[in-house]
VEXDREN-2710 file (C-alpha; in Angstrom, 1 decimal):
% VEXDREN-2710
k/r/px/py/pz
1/UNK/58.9/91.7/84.6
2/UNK/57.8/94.6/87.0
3/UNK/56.6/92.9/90.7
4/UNK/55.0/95.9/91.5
5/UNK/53.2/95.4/94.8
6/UNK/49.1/95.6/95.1
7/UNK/49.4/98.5/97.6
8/UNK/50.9/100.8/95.2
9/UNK/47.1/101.9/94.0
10/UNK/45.9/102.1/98.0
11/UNK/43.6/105.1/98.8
12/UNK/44.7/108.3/99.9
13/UNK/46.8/107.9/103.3
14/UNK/45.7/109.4/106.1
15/UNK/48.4/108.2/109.0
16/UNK/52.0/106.8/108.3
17/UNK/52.3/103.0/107.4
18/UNK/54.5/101.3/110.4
19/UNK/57.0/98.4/109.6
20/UNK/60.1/97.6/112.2
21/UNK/61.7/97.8/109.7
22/UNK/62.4/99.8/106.5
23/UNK/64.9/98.7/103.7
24/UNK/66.1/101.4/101.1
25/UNK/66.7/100.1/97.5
26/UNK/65.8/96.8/96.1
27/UNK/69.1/96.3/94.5
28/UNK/71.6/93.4/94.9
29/UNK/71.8/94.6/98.8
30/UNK/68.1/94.8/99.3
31/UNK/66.9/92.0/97.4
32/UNK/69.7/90.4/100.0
33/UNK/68.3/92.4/103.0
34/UNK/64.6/91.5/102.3
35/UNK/65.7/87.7/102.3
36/UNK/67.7/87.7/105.3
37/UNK/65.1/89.5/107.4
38/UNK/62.4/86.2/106.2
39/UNK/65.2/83.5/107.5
40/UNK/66.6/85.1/109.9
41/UNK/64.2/87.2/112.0
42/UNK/61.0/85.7/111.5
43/UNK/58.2/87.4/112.6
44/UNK/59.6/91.2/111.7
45/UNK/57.4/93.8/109.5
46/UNK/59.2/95.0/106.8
47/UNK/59.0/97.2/103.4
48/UNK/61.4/98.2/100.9
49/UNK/61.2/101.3/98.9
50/UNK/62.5/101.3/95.6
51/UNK/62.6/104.7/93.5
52/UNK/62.9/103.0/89.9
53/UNK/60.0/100.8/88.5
54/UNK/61.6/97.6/89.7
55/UNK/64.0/95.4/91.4
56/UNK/67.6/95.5/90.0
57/UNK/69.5/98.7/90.9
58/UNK/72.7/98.9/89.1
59/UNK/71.6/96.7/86.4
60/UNK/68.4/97.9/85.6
61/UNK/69.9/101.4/85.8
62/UNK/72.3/100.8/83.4
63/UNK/71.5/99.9/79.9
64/UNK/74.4/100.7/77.5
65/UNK/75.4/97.7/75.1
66/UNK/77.3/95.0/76.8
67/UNK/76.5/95.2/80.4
68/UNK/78.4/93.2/82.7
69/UNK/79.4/92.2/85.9
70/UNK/83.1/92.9/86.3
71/UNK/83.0/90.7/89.3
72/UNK/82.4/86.8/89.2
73/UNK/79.0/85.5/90.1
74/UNK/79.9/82.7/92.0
75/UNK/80.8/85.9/94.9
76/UNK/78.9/88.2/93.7
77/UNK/75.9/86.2/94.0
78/UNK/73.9/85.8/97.3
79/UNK/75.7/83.0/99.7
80/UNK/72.0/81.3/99.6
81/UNK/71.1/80.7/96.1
82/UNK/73.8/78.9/93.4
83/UNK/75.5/80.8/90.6
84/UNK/74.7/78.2/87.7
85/UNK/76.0/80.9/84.6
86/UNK/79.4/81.9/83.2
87/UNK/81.1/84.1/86.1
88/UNK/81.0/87.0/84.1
89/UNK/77.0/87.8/83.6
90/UNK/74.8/90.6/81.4
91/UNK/72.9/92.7/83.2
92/UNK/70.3/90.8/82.0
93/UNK/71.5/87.4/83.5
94/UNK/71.6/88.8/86.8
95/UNK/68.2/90.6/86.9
96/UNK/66.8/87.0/86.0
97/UNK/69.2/85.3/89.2
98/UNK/67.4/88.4/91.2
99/UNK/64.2/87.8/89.9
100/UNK/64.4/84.1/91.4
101/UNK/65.2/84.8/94.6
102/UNK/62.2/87.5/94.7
103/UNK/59.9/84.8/93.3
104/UNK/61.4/81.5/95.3
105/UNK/60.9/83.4/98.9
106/UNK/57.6/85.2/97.9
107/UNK/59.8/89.0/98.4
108/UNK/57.4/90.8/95.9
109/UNK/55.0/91.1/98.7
110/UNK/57.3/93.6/100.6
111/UNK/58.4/95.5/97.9
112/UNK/57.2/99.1/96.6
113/UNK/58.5/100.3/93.1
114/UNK/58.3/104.2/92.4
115/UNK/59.0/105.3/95.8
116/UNK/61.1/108.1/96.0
117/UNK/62.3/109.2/99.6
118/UNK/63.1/112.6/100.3
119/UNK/63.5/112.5/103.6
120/UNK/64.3/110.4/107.4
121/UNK/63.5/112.1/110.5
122/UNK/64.3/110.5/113.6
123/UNK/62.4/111.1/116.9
124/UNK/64.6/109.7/120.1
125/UNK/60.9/110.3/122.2
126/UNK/59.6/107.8/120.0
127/UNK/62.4/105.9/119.2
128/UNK/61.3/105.7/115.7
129/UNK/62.4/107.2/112.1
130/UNK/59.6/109.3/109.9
131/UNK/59.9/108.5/105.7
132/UNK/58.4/110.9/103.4
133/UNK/59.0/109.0/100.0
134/UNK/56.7/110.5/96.9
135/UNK/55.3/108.1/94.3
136/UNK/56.7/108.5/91.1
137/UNK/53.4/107.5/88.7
138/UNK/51.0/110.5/90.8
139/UNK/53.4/112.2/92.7
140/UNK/51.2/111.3/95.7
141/UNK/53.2/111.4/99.2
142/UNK/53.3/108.8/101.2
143/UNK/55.0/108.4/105.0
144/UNK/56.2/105.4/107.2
145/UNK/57.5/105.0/110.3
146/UNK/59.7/102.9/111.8
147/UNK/62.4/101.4/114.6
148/UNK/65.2/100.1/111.9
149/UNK/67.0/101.7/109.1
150/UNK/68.4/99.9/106.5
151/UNK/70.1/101.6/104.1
152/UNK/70.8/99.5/100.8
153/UNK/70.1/102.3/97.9
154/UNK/74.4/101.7/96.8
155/UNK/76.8/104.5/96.6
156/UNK/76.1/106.5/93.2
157/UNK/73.5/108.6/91.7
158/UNK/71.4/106.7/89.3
159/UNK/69.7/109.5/87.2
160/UNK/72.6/111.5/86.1
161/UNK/76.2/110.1/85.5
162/UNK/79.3/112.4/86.4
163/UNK/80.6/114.5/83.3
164/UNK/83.3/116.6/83.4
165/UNK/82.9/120.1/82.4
166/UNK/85.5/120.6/79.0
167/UNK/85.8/123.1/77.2
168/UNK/83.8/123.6/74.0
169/UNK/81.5/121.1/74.6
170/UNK/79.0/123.1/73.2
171/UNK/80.5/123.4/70.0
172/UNK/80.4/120.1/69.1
173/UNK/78.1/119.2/66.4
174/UNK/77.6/115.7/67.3
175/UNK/76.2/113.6/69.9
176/UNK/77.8/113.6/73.7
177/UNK/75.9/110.5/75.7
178/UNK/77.2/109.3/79.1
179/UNK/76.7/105.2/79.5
180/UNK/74.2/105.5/82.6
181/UNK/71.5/107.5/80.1
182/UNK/72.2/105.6/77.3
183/UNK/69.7/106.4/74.4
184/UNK/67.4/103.5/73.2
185/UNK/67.3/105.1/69.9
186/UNK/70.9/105.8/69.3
187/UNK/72.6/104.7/65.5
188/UNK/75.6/103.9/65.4
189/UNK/76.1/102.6/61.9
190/UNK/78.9/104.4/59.8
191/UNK/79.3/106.7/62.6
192/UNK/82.9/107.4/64.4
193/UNK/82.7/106.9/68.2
194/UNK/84.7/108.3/70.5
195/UNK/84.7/107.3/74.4
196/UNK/85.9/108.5/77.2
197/UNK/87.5/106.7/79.7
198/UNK/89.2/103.8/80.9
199/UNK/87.6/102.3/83.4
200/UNK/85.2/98.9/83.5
201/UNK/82.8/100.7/81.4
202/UNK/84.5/101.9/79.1
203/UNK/85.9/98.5/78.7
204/UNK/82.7/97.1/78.2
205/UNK/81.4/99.6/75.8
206/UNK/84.3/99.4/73.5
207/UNK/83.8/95.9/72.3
208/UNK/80.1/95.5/72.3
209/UNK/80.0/98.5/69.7
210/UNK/82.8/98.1/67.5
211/UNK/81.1/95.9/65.0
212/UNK/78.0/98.5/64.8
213/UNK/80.0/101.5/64.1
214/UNK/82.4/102.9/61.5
215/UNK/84.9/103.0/64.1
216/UNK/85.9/103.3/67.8
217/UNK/88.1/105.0/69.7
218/UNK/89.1/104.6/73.4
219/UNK/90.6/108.1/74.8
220/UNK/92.3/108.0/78.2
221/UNK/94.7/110.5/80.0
222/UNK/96.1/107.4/82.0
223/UNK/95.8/103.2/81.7
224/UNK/94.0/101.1/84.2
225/UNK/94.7/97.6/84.8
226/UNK/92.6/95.1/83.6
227/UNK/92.3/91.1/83.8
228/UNK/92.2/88.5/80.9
229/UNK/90.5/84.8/80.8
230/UNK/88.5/82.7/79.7
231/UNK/84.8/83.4/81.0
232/UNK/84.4/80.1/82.2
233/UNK/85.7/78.3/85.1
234/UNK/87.3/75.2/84.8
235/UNK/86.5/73.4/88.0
236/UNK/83.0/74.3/87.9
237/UNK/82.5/73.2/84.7
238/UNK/84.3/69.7/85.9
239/UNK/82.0/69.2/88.9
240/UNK/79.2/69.2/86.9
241/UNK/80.4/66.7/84.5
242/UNK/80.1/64.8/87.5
243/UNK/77.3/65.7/88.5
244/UNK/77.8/67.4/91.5
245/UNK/75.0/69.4/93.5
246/UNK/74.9/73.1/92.2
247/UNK/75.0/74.1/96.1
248/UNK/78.2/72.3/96.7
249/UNK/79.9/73.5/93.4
250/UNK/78.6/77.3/94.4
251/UNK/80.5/76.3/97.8
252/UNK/83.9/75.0/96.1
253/UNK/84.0/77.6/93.3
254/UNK/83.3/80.4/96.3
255/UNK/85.8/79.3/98.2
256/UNK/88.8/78.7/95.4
257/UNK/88.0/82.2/94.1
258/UNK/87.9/84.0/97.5
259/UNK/91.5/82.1/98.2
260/UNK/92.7/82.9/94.9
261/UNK/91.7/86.9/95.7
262/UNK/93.3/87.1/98.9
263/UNK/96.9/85.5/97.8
264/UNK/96.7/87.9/94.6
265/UNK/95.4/91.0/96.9
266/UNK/98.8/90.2/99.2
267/UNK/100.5/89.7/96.6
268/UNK/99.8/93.3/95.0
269/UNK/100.9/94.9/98.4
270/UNK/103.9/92.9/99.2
271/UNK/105.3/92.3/95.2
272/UNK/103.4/95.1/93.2
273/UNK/106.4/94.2/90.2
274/UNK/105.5/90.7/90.0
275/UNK/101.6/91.3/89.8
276/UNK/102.0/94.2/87.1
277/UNK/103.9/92.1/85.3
278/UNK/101.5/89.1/85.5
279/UNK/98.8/91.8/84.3
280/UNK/100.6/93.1/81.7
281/UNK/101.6/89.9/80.7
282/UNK/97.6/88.6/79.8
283/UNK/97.2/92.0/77.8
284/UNK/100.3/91.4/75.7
285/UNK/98.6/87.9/74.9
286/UNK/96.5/89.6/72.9
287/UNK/98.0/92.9/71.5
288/UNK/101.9/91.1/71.0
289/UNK/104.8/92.7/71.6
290/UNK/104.9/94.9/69.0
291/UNK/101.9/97.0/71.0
292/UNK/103.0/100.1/72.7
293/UNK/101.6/98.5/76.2
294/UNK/104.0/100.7/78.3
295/UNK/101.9/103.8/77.0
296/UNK/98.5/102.7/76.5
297/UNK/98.0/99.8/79.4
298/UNK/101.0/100.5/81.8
299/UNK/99.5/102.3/85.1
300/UNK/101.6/104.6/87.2
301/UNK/99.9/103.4/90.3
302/UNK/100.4/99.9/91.7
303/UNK/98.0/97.1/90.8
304/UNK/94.7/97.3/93.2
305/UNK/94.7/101.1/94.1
306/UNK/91.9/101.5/91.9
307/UNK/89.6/98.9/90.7
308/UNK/91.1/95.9/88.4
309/UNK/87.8/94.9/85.6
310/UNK/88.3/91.7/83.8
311/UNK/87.9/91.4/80.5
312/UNK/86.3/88.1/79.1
313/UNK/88.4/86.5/76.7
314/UNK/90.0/89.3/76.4
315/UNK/87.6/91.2/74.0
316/UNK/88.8/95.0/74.3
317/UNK/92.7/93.5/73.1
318/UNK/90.8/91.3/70.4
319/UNK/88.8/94.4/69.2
320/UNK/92.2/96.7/68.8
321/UNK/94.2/93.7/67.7
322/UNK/91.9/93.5/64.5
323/UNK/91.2/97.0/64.2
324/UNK/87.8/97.4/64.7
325/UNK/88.9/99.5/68.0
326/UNK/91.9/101.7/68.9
327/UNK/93.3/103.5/72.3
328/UNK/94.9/106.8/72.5
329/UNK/96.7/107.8/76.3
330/UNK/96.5/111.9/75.8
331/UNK/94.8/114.9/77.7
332/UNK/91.8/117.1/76.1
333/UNK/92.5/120.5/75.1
334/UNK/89.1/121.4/73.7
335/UNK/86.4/119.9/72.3
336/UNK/84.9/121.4/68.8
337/UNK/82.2/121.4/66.3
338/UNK/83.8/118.3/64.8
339/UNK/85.2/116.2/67.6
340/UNK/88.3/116.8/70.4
341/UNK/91.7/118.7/70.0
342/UNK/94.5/117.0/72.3
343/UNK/97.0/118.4/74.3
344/UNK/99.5/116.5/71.9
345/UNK/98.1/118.4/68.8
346/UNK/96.2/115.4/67.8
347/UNK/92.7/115.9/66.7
348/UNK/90.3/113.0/67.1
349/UNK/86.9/113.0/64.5
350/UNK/84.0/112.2/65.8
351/UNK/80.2/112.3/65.2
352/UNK/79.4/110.4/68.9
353/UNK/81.1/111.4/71.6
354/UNK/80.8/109.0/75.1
355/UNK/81.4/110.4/78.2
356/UNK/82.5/106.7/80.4
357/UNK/83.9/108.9/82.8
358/UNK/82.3/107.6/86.3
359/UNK/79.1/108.7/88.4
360/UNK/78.8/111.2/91.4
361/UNK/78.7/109.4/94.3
362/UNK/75.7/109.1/96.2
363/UNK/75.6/109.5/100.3
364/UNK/72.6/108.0/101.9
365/UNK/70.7/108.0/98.7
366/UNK/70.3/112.3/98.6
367/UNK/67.8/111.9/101.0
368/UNK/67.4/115.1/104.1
369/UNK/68.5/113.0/107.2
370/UNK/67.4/115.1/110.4
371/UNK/68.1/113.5/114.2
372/UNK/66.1/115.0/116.6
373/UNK/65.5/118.1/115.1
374/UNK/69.0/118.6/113.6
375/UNK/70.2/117.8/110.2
376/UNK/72.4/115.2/110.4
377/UNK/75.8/116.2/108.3
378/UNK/77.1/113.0/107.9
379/UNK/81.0/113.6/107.4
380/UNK/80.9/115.2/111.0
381/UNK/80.2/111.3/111.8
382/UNK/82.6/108.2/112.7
383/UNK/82.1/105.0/111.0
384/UNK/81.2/101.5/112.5
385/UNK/83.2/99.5/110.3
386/UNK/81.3/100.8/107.6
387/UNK/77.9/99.7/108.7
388/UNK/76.6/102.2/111.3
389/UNK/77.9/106.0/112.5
390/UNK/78.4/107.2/115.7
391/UNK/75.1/109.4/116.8
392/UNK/73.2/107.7/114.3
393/UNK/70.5/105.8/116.1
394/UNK/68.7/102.5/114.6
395/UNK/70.5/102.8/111.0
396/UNK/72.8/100.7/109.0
397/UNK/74.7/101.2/106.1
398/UNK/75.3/98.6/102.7
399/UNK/78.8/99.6/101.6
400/UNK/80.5/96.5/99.7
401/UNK/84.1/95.9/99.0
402/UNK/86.3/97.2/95.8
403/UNK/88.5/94.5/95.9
404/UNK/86.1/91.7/96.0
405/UNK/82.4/91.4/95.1
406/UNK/79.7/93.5/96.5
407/UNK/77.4/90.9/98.0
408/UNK/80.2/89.5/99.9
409/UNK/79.6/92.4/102.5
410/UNK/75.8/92.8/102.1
411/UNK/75.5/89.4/103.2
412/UNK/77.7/89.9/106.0
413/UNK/76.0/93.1/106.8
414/UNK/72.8/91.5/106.3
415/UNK/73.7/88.8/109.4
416/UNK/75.2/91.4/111.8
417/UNK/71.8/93.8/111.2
418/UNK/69.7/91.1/111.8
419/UNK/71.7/89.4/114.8
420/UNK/71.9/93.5/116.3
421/UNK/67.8/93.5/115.5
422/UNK/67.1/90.1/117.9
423/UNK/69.9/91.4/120.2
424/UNK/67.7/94.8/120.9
425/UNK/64.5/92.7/120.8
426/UNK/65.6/90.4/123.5
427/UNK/66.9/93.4/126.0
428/UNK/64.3/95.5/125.1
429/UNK/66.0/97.9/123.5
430/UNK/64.0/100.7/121.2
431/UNK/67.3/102.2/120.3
432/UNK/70.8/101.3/119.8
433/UNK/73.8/104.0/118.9
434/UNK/76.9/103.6/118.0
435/UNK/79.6/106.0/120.3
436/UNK/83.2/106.6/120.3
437/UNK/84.7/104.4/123.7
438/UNK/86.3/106.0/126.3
439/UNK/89.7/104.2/125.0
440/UNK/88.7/105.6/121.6
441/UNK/88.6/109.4/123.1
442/UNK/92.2/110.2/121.2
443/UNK/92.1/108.4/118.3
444/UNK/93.0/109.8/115.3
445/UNK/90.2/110.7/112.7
446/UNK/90.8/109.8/108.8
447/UNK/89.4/110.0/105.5
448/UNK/86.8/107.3/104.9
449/UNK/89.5/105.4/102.7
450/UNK/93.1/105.9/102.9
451/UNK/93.8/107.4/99.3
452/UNK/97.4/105.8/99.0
453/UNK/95.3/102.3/99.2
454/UNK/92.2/103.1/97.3
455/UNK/91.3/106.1/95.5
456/UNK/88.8/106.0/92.5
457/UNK/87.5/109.3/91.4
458/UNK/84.4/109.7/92.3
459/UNK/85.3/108.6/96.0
460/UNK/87.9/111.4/95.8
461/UNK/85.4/113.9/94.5
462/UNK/83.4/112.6/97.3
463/UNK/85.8/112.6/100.4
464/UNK/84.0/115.3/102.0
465/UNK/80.8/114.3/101.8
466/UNK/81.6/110.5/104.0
467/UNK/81.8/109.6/107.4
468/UNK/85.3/109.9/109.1
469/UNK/86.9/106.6/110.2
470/UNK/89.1/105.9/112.8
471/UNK/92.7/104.2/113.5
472/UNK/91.3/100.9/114.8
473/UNK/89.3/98.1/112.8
474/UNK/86.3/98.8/114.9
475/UNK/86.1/102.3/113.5
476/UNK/87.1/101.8/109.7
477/UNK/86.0/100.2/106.2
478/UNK/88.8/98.3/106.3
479/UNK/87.9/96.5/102.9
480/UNK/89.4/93.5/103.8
481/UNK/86.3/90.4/103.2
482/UNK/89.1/87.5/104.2
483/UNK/89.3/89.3/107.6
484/UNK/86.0/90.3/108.2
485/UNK/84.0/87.0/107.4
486/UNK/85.4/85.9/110.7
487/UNK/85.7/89.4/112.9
488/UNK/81.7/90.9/111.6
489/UNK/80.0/87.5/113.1
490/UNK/82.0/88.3/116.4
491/UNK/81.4/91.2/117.3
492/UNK/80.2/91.4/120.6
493/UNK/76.8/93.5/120.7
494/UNK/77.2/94.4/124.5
495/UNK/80.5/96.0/123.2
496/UNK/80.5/99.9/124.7
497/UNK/81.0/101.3/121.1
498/UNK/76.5/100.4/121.3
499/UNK/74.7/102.5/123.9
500/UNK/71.0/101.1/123.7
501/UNK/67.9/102.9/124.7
END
């Protein structure tokens, strides 16, 4: 269903639409955003620009077979409206839980679909930010202004996924097709597939097309963790049998995962051994002992430096266990007309070739930020605990957490934002900017993550590009939701790390 808003097919504009505020992306975060401003700051005039043709983001982005969440729904849905699926949803699934709330707060309204923003320009005379976005169906361009910034477009590039450059990739006669473009019209049938990576995706993939193709083949130069279980959860399924309110099971379940999360997080820190062997141990469930797990599924990092994906009753082992899949841990040497030469001497046939090997990160949505006349280059910037940047006036950032689900922090986000929005209202602000304290003045600048706790590819590709952050929770990502469910609601707005205007 496409909710395209009326004012899409409005005449020719001759000045800039205003709103207070303006909400980038009508994904998970703004979807959440939008919501939030309704309940929680009545009154406000707001829009959200979407560049695809509807609401979804991530999942309407992505369409390769299989699609999942590889976080539960019970936290990675919205605080307000009760998970009633399996915790491990379709893409599908989730557009529809979306696709309520939109419908069950009357959202569609603020929503414009095909709107493509190029750039923000912010004015400190007028204490106010300039969009350019261009529709996409007749390339018309459109501008708004306004006092608030809400960044929610997520943190990779949605038309192009990241491919590395191999050699002889031209020479292959086959098909090379990254998961974020997957074709519509692809055939799989009697066809060898070969993918790419290791990661969620890949996981995903591997599965949902080993009964439409000859064969498949998972090629990795290292293992990644992964989680095994049933998708179901037990206590959930209980309540109901007893008829229990969805909103107080959504509650419970919430709370038991988030618990659960946090003692296995600690544990991973404080007893990485025991929790590899309690991940290994669900893999060899499936694949026996017999498996060579220590090559194919054994990491060389510790459990939670990179992200852990579940794996629904464990369907990737299932699919190599009966033979419909295999793995194979090796390096490429070349690619060729007839599929990849490894670095072992191996050679792996293919006629498909899928490239699950990640996405180029994405900082501020590409869009040309300029602050009063100078383009902003955001990695000369300090973060706000993620959220806002030091000489970044009237913005805020949606940057979830890797260890636990994404909406966790865009709700979070969504009540600081809107507390910070009636805080300037009822001072008067027009402006508020976050600074470096004087008790801040030598504090050490660092990456955006610390790579020996997290480091993903395409944030180490990315490094560069991101905010700095700082030695002291005020001024760093920490990624740590059990913490920062209690410290985000109090922080104090008349803090000096927010100079208002």
């Amino acid at each position: 269903m496409n909710h395209s808003a009326t004012s899409l097919h409005a005449e020719p504009q001759t000045q800039p639409e205003h709103f207070d505020v303006l909400i980038v992306g009508a994904g998970i975060s703004g979807i959440g955003g939008a919501y939030h401003l309704t309940h929680q700051c009545p009154g406000t005039t707001f829009v959200v620009l979407e560049a695809q043709d509807s609401f979804g983001g991530t999942w309407l982005t992505h369409r390769y077979p299989g699609i999942r969440s590889d976080s539960d729904l019970y936290t990675f849905g919205y605080r307000f409206k009760p998970w009633t699926g399996t915790p491990i949803a379709t893409a599908a699934e989730i557009r529809s839980y979306m696709g309520e709330v939109i419908a069950e707060n009357d959202l569609a309204q603020y929503i414009r679909y095909g709107q493509r923003i190029s750039s923000a320009i912010w004015s400190s005379q007028d204490a106010l930010w300039t969009i350019t976005a261009t529709r996409g169906d007749t390339g018309q361009t459109r501008r708004f202004t306004a006092n608030f910034l809400w960044m929610c477009q997520g943190y990779y590039r949605h038309e192009i996924g990241y491919t590395p450059e191999w050699p002889g990739m031209s020479r292959f006669q086959g098909q090379i097709v990254h998961p974020q473009t997957w074709p519509e019209d692809i055939d799989l049938a009697g066809k060898q597939v070969l993918v790419i990576g290791s990661g969620a995706t890949a996981a995903t993939l591997v599965p949902n097309i080993a009964n439409d193709c000859a064969h498949v083949t998972m090629l990795q130069r290292s293992p990644t963790f992964f989680r095994t279980g049933r998708n179901a959860i037990e206590i959930a399924d209980e309540l109901r049998k007893l008829q229990i309110s969805e909103e107080w099971i959504h509650e419970i379940v919430r709370k038991k995962i988030l618990y659960e999360q946090s003692a296995f997080t600690r544990i991973c820190e404080s007893n990485p051994d025991w929790a590899k062997e309690q991940l290994l141990a669900g893999v060899k469930h499936y694949l026996g002992e017999t498996f060579d797990i220590a090559t194919h599924f054994t990491p060389a990092y510790r459990p939670w430096r990179q992200r852990i994906a579940f794996i629904p009753d464990g369907d990737l082992f299932q699919g190599i266990r009966d033979g419909k899949a295999s793995v194979v841990t090796d390096e490429i040497e070349t690619f060729d007309e007839t599929g990849i030469a490894l670095k072992s001497g191996k050679h792996l046939d293919a006629d498909i070739i899928v490239t699950a090997t990640g996405f180029h990160l994405n900082v501020l949505g590409d869009i040309e930020f300029v602050i009063d006349g100078k383009p902003l280059v955001f990695a000369d910037t300090v973060t706000y605990r993620g959220m806002m940047f030091t000489g970044v006036p009237n913005m805020a950032w949606v940057f979830g957490y890797f260890r636990a689900s994404w909406t966790l922090r865009a709700d979070l986000v969504a009540d600081f934002v809107c507390r910070l929005l009636n805080h300037m209202k009822a001072k008067g602000a027009r402006s508020v900017t976050p600074a470096l304290r004087p008790e801040d003045a030598d504090m050490k600048l660092l990456p955006w993550i610390d790579a020996e706790n997290f480091n993903p590819g395409y944030l180490m590709r990315g490094m560069h590009l991101l905010p700095k952050r700082g030695d002291k929770k005020e001024w760093a990502h920490t990624q740590d939701y059990w913490n920062e469910k209690d410290e985000i609601p109090a922080i104090d707005l008349d803090d000096a790390a927010f100079v208002y205007k």
